[in-house]
C-alpha positions, 0 to 999 in steps of 0.5 A, a space after each residue: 500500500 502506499 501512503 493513502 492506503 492505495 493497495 500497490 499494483 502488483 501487490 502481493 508477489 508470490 515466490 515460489 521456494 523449493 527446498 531440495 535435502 540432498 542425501 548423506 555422503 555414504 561410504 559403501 563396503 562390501 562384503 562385510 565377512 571374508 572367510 578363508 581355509 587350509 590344511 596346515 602346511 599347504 600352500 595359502 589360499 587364493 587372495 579374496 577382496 573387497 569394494 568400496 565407494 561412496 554415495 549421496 552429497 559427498 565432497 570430493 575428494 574421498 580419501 580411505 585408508 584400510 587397515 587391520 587390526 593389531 591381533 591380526 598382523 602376523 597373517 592377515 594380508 591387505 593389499 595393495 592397494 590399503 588407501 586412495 581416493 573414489 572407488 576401489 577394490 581391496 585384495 585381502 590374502 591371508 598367510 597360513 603357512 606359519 600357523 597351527 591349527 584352529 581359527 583365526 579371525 581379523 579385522 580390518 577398519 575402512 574409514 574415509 573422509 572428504 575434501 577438507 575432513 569432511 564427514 562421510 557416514 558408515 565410516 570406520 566401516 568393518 571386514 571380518 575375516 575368518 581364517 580356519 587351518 584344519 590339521 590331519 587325522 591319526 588313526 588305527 588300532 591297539 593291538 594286544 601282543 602274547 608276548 614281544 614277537 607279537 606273533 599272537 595278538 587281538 584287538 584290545 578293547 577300551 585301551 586307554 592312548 595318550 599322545 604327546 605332541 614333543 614340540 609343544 608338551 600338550 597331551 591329548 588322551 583319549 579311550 579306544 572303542 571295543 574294537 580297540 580302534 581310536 582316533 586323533 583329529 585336526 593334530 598339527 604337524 609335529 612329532 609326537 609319542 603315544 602310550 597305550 595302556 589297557 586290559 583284557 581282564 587277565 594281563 595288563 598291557 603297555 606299548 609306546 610308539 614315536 612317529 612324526 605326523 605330516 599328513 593323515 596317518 591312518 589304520 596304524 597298529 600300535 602294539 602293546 605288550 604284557 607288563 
């Protein structure tokens, strides 16, 4: 209006405003779980990998580094590459060739940031990679000898076996089925003495075997003696 309360020609202007939310700048990675196997003492299994991009508003550029955890150090292997900048593609190996029996599990950190630090969600992302080194099988029959040329013998029932791993001095007993027959798994490749000992209910039997493992050891007779 002007001073005589004259409405304006013109008056009232519409504008129109339009509000666009733009999304988050996202880091994506995939897959989240790596899992690899190997029999102890074979050669390390094929390198896998990961990807890693990033989606929405983002201010380029988007700089990542990846890196595992300190547990995992000795056999977890990452890259190359372990950093730069967009998209990329991770090789992810593992190095089995020291490592005993069991399961082993690592984790490598993914983070990025963008141009000036800014922030990018779902960053630290994690990779979960499980290593699992199988060993080997010992396995075979207690056998009960008449006397030292064993020319007479029979399976010996519920024998009792130990078997010593001489490297790391871990036993590992256990009892023969009724038809003397036992089995060790998943031993690592190591020398090692076994003791059996048992009864048939008449005579009290003892034998000591040592050997050294570096594969499936199986249908092995172990003989033990009156004593």
């Amino acid at each position: 209006m002007d001073g005589s309360n004259t409405q304006a020609q013109g008056s009232p202007q519409v504008f129109a405003v339009t509000l666009t939310v733009l999304p988050p700048c996202q880091l994506q990675v995939g897959p989240l779980n790596l899992s690899f196997a190997v029999a102890q003492g074979q050669p390390s299994p094929s390198a896998q990998s990961f990807s890693l991009s990033e989606t929405g508003n983002c201010a380029p550029p988007i700089t990542w580094q990846a890196q595992g955890n300190a547990g995992s150090n000795s056999w977890l292997v990452i890259g190359p590459p372990t950093s730069g900048t967009g998209s990329g593609t991770v090789s992810v190996g593992v190095n089995s060739q020291s490592l005993a029996p069991g399961s082993y599990t690592g984790k490598i950190s993914v983070s990025a940031s963008g141009n000036g630090g800014a922030i990018v969600e779902n960053s630290p992302s994690t990779i979960t990679v499980t290593l699992t080194v199988t060993g080997y099988t010992f396995s075979g029959t207690v056998i009960a000898c008449a006397d030292t040329s064993c020319v007479v013998s029979k399976p010996l029932p519920g024998a009792t076996l130990s078997l010593l791993n001489t490297t790391t001095n871990h036993t590992i007993t256990i009892v023969a089925d009724g038809s003397g027959n036992f089995t060790f798994t998943n031993l690592a490749i190591d020398p090692y003495t076994l003791t059996a000992s048992g009864s048939d209910g008449i005579l009290n039997y003892l034998g000591t075997v040592s050997f050294s493992l570096n594969g499936d050891k199986l249908i092995f007779p172990v003989d033990v003696y009156p004593h």
